[in-house]
PANU-799786 format. One record per atom (N, C-alpha, C, O): residue in one letter; x, y, z. Coordinates in steps of 0.2 Angstrom, whole numbers, plus 5000, padded with zeros to 4 digits. Layout:
BEGIN
AXYZ
...
This chain:
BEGIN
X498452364671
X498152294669
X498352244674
X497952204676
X498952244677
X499452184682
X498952204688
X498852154691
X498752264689
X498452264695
X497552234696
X497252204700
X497352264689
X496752254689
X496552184689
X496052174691
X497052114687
X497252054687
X497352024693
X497051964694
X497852074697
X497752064703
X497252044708
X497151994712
X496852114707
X496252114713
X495752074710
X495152064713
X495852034704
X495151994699
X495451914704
X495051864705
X495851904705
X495951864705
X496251844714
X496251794717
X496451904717
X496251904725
X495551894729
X495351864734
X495251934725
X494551924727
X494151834724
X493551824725
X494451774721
X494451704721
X494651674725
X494351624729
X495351704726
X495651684733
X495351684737
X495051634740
X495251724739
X494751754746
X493951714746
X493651704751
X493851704742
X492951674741
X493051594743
X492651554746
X493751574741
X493851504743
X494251504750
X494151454754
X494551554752
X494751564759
X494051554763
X493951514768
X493551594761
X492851604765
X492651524765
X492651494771
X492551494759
X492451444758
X492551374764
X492151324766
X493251404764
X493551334769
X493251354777
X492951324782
X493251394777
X492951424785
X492351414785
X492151414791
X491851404781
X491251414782
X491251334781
X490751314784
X491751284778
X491551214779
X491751194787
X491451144791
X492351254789
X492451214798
X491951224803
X491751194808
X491651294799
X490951324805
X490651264805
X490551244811
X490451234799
X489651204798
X490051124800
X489551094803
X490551094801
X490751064803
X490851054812
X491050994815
X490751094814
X490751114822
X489951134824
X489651124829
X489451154817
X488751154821
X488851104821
X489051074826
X488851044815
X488650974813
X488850934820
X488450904822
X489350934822
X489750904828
X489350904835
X489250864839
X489250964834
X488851004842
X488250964842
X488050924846
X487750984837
X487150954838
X486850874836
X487050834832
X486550864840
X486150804836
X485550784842
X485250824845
X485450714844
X485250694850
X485350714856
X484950744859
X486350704856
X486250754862
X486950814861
X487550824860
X486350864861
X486650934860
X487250944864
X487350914870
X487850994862
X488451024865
X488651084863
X488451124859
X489051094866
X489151154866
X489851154861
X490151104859
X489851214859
X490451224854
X491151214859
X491551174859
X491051274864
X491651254868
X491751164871
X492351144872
X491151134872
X491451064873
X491551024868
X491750964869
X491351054861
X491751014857
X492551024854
X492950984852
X492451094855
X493451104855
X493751064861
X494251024859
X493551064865
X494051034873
X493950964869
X494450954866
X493450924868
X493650854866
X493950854861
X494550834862
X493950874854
X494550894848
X495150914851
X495650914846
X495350944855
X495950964859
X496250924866
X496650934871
X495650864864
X496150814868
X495750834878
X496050814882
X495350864880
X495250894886
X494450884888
X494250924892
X494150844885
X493350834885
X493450784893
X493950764896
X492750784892
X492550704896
X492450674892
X492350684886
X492450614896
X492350564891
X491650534890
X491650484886
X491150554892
X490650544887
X490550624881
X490150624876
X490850674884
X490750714876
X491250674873
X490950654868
X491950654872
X492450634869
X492150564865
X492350554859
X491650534868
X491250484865
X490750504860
X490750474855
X490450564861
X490050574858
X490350604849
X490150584843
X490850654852
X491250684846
X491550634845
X491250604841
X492150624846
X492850564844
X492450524839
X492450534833
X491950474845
X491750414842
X491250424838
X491450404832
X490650444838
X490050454834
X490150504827
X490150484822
X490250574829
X490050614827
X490450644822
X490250664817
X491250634825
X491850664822
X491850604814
X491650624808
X491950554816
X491950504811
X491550514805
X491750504799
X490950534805
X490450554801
X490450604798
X490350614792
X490550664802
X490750744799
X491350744792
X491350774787
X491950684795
X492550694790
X492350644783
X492650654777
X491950614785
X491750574779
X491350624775
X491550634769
X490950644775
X490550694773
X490950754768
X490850764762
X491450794771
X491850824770
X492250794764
X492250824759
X492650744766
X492950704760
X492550674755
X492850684750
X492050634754
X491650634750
X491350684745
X491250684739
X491250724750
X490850794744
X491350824743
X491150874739
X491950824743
X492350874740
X492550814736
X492850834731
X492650754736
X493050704731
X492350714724
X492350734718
X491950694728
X491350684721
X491250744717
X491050744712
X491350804720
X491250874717
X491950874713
X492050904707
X492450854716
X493150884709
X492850824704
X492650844699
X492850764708
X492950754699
X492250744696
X492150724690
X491750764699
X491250794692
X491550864690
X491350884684
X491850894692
X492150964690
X492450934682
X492050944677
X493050894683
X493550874681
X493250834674
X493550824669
X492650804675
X492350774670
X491850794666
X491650764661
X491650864669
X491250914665
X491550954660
X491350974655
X492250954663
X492950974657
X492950924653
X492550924649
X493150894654
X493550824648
X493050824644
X493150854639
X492350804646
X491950794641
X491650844637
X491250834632
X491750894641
X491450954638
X490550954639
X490150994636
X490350904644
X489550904646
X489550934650
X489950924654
X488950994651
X489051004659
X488450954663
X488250964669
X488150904659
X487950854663
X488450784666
X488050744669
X489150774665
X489350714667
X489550714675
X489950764678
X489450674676
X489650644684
X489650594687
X489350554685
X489950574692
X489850484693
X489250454692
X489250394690
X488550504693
X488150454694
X487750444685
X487450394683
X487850494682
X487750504675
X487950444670
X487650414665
X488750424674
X489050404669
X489150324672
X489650294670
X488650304676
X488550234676
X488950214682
X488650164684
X489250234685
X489950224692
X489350204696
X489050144697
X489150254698
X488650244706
X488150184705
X487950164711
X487950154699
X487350114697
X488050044697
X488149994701
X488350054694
X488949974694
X489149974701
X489549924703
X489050024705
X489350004713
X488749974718
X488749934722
X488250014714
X487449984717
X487349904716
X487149864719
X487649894708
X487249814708
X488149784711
X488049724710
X488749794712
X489149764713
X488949744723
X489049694726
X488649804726
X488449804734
X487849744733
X487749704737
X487449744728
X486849684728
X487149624727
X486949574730
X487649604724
X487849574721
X488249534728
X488049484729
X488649554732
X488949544738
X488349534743
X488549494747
X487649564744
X487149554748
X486949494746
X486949464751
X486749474742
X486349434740
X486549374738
X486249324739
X487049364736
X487649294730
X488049294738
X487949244741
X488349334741
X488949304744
X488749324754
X489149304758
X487949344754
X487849354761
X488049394765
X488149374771
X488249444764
X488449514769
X488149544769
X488249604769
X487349514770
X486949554771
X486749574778
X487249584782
X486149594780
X485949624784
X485949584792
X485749524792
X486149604797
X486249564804
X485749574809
X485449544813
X485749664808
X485249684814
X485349744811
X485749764807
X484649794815
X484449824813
X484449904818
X484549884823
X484349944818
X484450004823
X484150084820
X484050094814
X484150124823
X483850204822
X484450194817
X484150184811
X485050204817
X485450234811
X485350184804
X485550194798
X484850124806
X484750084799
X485150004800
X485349974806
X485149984795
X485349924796
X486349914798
X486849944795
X486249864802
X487049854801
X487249784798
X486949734799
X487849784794
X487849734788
X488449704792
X488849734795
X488249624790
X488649554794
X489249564791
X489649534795
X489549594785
X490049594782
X490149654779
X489849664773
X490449694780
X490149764774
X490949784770
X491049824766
X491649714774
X491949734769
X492049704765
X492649704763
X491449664762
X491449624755
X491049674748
X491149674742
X490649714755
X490149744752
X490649814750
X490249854747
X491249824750
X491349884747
X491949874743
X492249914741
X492049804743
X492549774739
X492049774731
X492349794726
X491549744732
X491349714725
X491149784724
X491449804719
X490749824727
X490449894724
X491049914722
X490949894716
X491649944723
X492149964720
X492149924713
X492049944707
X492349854715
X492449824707
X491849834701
X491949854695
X491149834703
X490649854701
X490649914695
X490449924689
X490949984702
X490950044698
X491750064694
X491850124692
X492250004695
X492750004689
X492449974683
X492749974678
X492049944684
X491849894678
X491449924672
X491349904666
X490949974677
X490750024674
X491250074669
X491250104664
X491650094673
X492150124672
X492750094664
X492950124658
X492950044666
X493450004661
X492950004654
X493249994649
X492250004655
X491949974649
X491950064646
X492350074641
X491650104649
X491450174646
X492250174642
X492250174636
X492750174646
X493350204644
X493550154638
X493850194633
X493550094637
X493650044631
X493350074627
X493650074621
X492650094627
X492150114619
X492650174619
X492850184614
X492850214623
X493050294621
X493550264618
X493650314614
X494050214617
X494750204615
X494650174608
X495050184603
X494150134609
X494150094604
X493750124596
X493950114590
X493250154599
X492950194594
X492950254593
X492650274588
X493250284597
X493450364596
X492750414596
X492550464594
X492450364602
X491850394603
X491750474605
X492150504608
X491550494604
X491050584607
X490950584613
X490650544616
X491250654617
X491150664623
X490350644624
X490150614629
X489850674620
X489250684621
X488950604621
X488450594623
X489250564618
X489150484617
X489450454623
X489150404625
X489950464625
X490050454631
X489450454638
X489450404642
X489050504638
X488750534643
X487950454641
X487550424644
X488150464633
X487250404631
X487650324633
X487350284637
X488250314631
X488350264635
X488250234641
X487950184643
X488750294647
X488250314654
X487750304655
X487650244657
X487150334653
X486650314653
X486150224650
X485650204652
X486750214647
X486250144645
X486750094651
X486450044652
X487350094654
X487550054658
X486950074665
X486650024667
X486850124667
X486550134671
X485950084671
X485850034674
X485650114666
X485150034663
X485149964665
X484649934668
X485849944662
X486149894663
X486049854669
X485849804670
X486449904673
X486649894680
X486149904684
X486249874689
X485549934684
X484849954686
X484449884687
X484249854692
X484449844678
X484149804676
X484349714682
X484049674684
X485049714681
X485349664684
X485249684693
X484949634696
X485249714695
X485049724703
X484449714703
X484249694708
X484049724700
X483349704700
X483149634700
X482749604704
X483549604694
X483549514694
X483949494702
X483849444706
X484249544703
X484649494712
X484049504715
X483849454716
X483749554717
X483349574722
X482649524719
X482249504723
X482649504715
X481849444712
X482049384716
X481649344718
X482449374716
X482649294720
X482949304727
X483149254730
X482849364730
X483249354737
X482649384743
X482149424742
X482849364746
X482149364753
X482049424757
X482549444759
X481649444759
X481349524761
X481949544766
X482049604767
X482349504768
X482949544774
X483549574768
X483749624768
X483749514765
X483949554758
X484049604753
X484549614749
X483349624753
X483149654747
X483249724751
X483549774749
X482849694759
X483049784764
X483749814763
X483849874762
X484249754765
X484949784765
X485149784759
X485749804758
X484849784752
X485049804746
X484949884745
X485349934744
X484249894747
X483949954747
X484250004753
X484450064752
X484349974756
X484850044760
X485150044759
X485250104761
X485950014757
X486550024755
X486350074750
X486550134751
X486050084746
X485950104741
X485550194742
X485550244737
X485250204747
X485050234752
X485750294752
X485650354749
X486150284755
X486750294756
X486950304764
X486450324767
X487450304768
X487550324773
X488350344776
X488850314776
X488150414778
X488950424780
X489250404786
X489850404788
X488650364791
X489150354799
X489150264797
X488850214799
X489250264794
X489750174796
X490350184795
X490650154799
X490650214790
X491350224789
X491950234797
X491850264802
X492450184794
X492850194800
X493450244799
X493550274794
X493850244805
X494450284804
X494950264796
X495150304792
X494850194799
X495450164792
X494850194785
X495050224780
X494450194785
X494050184777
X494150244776
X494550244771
X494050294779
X494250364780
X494850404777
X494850454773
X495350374780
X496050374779
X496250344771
X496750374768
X495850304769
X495850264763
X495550324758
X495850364754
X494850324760
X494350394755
X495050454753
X495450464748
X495050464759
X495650544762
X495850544755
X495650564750
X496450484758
X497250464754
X497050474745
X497450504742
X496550454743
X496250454737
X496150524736
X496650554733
X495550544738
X495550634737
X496150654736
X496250684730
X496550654741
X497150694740
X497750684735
X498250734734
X497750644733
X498150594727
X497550624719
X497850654715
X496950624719
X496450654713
X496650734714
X496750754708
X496550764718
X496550844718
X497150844718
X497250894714
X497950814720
X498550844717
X498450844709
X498350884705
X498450774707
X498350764698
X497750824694
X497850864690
X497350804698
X496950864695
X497250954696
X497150994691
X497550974699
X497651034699
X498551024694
X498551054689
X498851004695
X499451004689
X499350994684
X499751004680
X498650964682
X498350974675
X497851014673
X497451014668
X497751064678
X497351134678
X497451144670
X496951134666
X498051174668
X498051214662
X497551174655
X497251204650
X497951094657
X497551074651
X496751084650
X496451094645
X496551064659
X495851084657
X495551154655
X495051164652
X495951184655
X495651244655
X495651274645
X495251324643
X496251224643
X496451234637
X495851184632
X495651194627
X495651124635
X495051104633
X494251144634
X494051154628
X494151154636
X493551214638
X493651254631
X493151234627
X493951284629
X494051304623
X493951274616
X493851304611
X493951194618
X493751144610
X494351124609
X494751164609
X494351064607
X494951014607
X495451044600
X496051054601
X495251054598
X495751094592
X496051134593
X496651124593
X495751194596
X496251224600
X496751214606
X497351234607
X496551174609
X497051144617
X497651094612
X498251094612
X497451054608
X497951024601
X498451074599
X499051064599
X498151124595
X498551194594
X499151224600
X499651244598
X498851214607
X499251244612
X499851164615
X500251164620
X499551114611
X500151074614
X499851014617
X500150964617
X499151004619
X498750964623
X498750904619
X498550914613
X498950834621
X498850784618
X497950754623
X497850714627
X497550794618
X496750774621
X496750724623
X496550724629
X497050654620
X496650614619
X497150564627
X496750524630
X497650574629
X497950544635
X497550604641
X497350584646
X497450664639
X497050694645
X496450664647
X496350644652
X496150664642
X495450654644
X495250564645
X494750544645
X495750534645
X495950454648
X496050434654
X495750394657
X496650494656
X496850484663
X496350514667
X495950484671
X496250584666
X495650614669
X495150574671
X494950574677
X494850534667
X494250504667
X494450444671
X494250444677
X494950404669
X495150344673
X495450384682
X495250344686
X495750444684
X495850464689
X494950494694
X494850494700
X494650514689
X494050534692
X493550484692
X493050494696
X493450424689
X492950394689
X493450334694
X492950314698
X493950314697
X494450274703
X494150324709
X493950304715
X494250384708
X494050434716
X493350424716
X493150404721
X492950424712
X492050414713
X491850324714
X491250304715
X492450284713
X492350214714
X492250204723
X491850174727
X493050254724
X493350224731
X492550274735
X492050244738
X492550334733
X492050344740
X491250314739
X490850304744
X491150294734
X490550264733
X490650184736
X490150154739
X490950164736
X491050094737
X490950104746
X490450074747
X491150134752
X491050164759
X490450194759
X490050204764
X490350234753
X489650274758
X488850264755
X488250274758
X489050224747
X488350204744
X488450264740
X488850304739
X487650254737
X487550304731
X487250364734
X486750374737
X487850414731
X487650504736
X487550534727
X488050524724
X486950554724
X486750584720
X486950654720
X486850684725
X487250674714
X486950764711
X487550784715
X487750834712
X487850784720
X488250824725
X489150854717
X489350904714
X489250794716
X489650784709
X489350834702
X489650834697
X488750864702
X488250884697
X488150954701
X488251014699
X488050934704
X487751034708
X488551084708
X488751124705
X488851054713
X489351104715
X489851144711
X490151194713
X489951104705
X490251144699
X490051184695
X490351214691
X489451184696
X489151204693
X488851274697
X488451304693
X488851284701
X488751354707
X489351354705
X489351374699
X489951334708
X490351364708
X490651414701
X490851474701
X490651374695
X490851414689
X490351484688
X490451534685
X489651474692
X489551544690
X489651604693
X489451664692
X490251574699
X490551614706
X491051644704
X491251704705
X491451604702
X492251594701
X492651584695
X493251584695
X492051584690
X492251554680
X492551494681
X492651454686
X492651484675
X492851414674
X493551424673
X493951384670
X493851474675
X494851454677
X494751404683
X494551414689
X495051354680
X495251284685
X495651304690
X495551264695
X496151344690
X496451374695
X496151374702
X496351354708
X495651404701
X494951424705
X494351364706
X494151344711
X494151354700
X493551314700
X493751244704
X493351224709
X494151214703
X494351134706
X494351164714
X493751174716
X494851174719
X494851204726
X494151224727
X493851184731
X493651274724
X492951304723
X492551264726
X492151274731
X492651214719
X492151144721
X492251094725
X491751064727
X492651074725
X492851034733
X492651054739
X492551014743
X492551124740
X492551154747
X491751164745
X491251154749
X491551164740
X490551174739
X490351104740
X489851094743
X490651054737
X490450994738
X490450974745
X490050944748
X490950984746
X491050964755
X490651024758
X491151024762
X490351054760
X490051104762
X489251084763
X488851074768
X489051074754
X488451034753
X488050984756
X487450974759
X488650924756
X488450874757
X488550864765
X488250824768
X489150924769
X488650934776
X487950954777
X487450924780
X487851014774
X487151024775
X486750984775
X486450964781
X486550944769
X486450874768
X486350824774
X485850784775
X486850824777
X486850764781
X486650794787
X486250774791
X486850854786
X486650884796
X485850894797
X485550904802
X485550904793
X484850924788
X484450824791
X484050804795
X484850784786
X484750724788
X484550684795
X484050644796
X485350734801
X485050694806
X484550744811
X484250734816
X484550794809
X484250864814
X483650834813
X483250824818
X483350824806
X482750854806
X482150814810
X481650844812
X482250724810
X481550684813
X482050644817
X482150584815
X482450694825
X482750634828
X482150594831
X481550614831
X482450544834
X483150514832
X483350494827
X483950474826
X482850494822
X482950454816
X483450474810
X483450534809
X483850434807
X484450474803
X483950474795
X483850424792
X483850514793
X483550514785
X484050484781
X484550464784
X483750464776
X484350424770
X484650484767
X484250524765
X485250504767
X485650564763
X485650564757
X485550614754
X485750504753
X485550494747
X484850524744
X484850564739
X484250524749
X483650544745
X483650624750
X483150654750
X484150644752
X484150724753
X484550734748
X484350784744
X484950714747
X485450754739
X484850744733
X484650794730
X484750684733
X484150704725
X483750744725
X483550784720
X483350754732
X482950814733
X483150894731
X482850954730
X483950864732
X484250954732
X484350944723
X484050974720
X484750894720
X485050914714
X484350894707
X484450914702
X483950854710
X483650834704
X483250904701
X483150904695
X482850954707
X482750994702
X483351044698
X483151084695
X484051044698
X484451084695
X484551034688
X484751054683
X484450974690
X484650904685
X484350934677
X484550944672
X483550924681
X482950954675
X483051034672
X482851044666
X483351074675
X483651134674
X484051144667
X483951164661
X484651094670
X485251074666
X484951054658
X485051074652
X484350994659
X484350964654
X483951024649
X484051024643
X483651064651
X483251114645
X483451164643
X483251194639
X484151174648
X484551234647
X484951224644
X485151274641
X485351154641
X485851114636
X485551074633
X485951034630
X484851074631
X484651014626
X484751054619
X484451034614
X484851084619
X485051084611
X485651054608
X485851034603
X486151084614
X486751054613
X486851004613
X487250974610
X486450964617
X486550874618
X486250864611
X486250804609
């Protein structure tokens, strides 16, 4: 039996081992190509310090920057859609489900339009904004506010996971509705840089915002895996994780307050990345089951994984031009979205 546990469980390891390696490969195509093509060996020499300096330019400065944002955001937004798929027991909740990404949309309108951090000049990779660090201050506040509100009705009303997800839904509303009134009053260079932040984009981020995203991630997936057990004892129906000692109602608070703070910070630098939070837990659990042991690591390396492809897809496909990454993710997750819904509408 010890052994058959064993090897049930060496072979998870190994699939997330695979995992991490198939994120560095695709990390090193993603690096190598673009405009101007390299070679794999010259992009190790530049990563190892031994480039020229215009490959070191091109990696270092352009391309490395971009590749690690990518990375870090798709594994941030896939734990904690992982993480709030559990708590709530929905396998539809995720940042953008539950209203985050729409309160960071009108909180970036809100700073374009009311406070002028809008748009300066214009370029192949999209607009560059005169201010953009007002524009990921208010996003941020945007999608805690979205955030402090969801979590107040769950406190105050003792609301339903599954009411939770309609709440989400109608702030999205909300938040949809008020960005719409800013963009009625603000003048076509305005309304451009509303609509592209919203677009989404991984190369503006700098070293520091990086380091910022990082630090977040890494502070969400320690929390999240030391409270692995509880997840997994919710999965089973609140009664029973009650039963085995779980105080639901502080798990699924902090959770939510920890995972909906990780989908503020990376939303607020990259704009709204759709579905990437909705997909990746969802492959993975039918890879690896739903033991969080496995499942959390799983989904971070699928999410970061994805949304390289995603972006590398982005800039390969009509250079020079970078696609908006946002409308490649919807293209990827929205038909699994419609999946989801017909495949759980009864339980919803």
């Amino acid at each position: 039996m010890e052994k058959t546990y064993g090897a049930y469980t060496s072979v998870k390891k190994l699939f997330i081992i695979a995992l991490a390696l198939l994120t560095a490969l695709i990390a090193l195509f993603a690096i190598a190509n673009g405009s101007s093509k390299l070679t794999i060996l010259q992009v190790l020499a530049s990563l190892c310090g031994r480039g020229t300096p215009k490959t070191d330019i091109i990696v270092l400065n352009i391309r490395l920057p971009r590749i690690l944002t990518a990375i870090v955001a798709g594994a941030g937004l896939s734990a904690a859609g992982c993480v709030m798929q559990s708590i709530l027991r929905n396998p539809l909740a995720s940042s953008s489900t539950l209203g985050i990404s729409q309160g960071a949309a009108f909180g970036a309108a809100a700073a374009i339009i009311l406070f002028n951090a809008g748009a300066q000049k214009q370029s192949l990779d999209g607009i560059v904004f005169s201010n953009p660090y007002i524009i990921s201050v208010c996003a941020f506040i945007g999608a805690m506010l979205s955030t402090v509100i969801i979590l107040g009705l769950s406190k105050i009303k003792k609301t339903t996971p599954e009411t939770m997800i309609l709440c989400g839904v109608a702030l999205s509303s909300l938040f949809a509705g008020g960005t719409a009134l800013l963009q009625y009053f603000a003048d076509d260079v305005k309304i451009a840089a509303v609509v592209f932040w919203t677009f989404g984009n991984l190369g503006s981020t700098s070293h520091k915002e990086i380091l910022i995203m990082g630090g977040a991630v890494c502070l969400s997936l320690t929390y999240f895996f030391f409270n692995g057990w509880n997840y997994n004892a919710l999965q089973n129906g609140e009664s029973t994780a009650k039963g085995l000692g779980v105080d639901t109602d502080v798990v699924r608070l902090a959770g939510m307050a920890v995972c909906s703070f990780t989908a503020s910070v990376i939303v607020s630098y990259v704009g709204i990345i759709n579905f990437i939070g909705l997909i990746a837990p969802h492959l993975m659990r039918r890879i690896v089951g739903s033991d969080y042991r496995f499942l959390l690591p799983a989904s971070a390396f699928a999410g970061a994984v994805l949304l390289l492809l995603s972006d590398t897809f982005a800039r390969l496909a009509v250079q020079p031009v970078v696609l908006p990454i946002g409308a490649i993710t919807s293209f990827l997750g929205a038909p699994l979205f419609i999946a989801l819904i017909f495949k759980t509408g009864k339980r919803l």
